[in-house]
Phi, psi and omega in degrees: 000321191245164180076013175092006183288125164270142181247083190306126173270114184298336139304355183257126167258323158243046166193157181221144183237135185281145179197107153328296194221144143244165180243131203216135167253147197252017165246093165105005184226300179280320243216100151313177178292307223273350155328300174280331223261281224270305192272272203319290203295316162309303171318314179289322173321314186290342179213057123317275252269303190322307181304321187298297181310312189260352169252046171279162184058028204239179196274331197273331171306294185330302173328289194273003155275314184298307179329275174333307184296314185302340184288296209306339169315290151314309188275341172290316193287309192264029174063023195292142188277141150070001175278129184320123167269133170245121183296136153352134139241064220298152169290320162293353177273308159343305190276326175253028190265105141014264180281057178323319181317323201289345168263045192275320187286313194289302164312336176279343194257337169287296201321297170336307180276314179309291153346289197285327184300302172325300194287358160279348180050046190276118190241065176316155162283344192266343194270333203291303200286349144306300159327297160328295158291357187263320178288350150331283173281010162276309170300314160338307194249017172084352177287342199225128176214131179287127178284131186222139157284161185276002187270058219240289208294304188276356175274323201304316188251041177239305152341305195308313197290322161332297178140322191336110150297142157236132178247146165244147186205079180241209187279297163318156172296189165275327146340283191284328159321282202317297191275340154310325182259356192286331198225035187299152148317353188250014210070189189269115169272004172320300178300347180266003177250147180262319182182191202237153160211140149200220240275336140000283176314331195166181109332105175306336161227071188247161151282340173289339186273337178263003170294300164284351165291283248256339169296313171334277195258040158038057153257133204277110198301349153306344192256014286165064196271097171301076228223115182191177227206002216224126199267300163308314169277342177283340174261283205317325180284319155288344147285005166271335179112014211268144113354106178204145165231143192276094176283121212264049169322174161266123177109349183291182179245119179318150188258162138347113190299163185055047146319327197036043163242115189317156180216129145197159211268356164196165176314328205226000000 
């Protein structure tokens, strides 16, 4: 890529391309569906309420409780159906409350809302960052290893090796980027990404949100290869001018005929 060398990308099959960054999304693309689906999210459900218990009183609890309360808020005021309301807590009441039993109702009401959000497959930022911190101490303890396909590890450092930057940009937060790729089944792949984005930037399929990635990090989104398993975020990302190939994991959700988008089932 870089000094004029052209770099065949073994994704790309009948074409080769200059590419600066690749940009890579991770449900479906590095990390199955059914990882996240069937393993993270179920796991994060099962220890709510453990998570809540052993981090009571503390500022980062705090943090991802106000976050909740304000989405039920939001979502109560703008009629969203059937959403669980989580009551007021103040933060000097919060910090200095002792006897987390005496909040068994204020917690049974997070639990709730955290619930009907999963089963809504909602992909809040305030939910995410929860998610996170409860998938933190899974990894933490060995309960969890990040699903990587296998060809992931030798692309990322036959890319690396290249001059390619990799960026991430998915839906989870950047907490949970990290620790999926921190605590992969493949080892820790943390050196071969230059950085993270996610719904903080933006909606994955606005075109404004890759508009602001490509200001971040000041590449001519021509140099810019976009790699996602999502039909909808792959036209947003070409309307930014972004490069993109769509991936045919096992397990994506079919695309539309006549997409007119490169495809491929792997990296190699």
């Amino acid at each position: 890529v870089h000094g004029g060398v052209l770099f065949w990308l073994p994704i790309m099959s009948h074409t080769s391309l200059l590419y600066d960054v690749i940009l890579l999304d991770i449900e479906g693309t590095t990390t199955s569906i059914s990882f996240v689906k069937d393993v993270l999210f179920p796991y994060a459900r099962a220890k709510v309420s453990a998570y809540l218990d052993r981090n009571w009183g503390s500022k980062h609890l705090f943090s991802d409780l106000q976050a909740l309360f304000e989405l039920a808020k939001q979502d109560s005021s703008s009629g969203v159906a059937n959403v669980p309301v989580i009551p007021a807590l103040s933060e000097e009441e919060f910090l200095n409350s002792q006897d987390h039993s005496k909040y068994d109702d204020y917690k049974q009401a997070v639990i709730k809302n955290v619930h009907w959000q999963i089963d809504q497959d909602r992909k809040s930022t305030a939910l995410k960052q929860l998610q996170g911190h409860i998938w933190q101490e899974g990894y933490e303890k060995g309960e969890l290893k990040g699903h990587m396909y296998d060809d992931v590890a030798s692309a990322f450092a036959r890319w690396r090796e290249a001059g390619i930057k990799i960026y991430i940009y998915s839906s989870g937060s950047i907490e949970a980027q990290k620790l999926i790729f921190g605590y992969s089944e493949q080892g820790n792949l943390l050196s071969h990404i230059s950085g993270h984005f996610d719904t903080t930037t933006g909606f994955k399929q606005e075109a404004s949100s890759y508009q602001k990635i490509q200001q971040q990090i000041n590449v001519d989104p021509k140099k810019i290869l976009f790699c996602t398993d999502i039909y909808g975020e792959a036209k947003a990302a070409k309307e930014a001018g972004f490069n993109t190939m769509v991936m045919l994991r096992p397990g994506n959700a079919p695309l539309p005929q006549d997409h007119g988008f490169e495809t491929a089932s792997a990296f190699t």
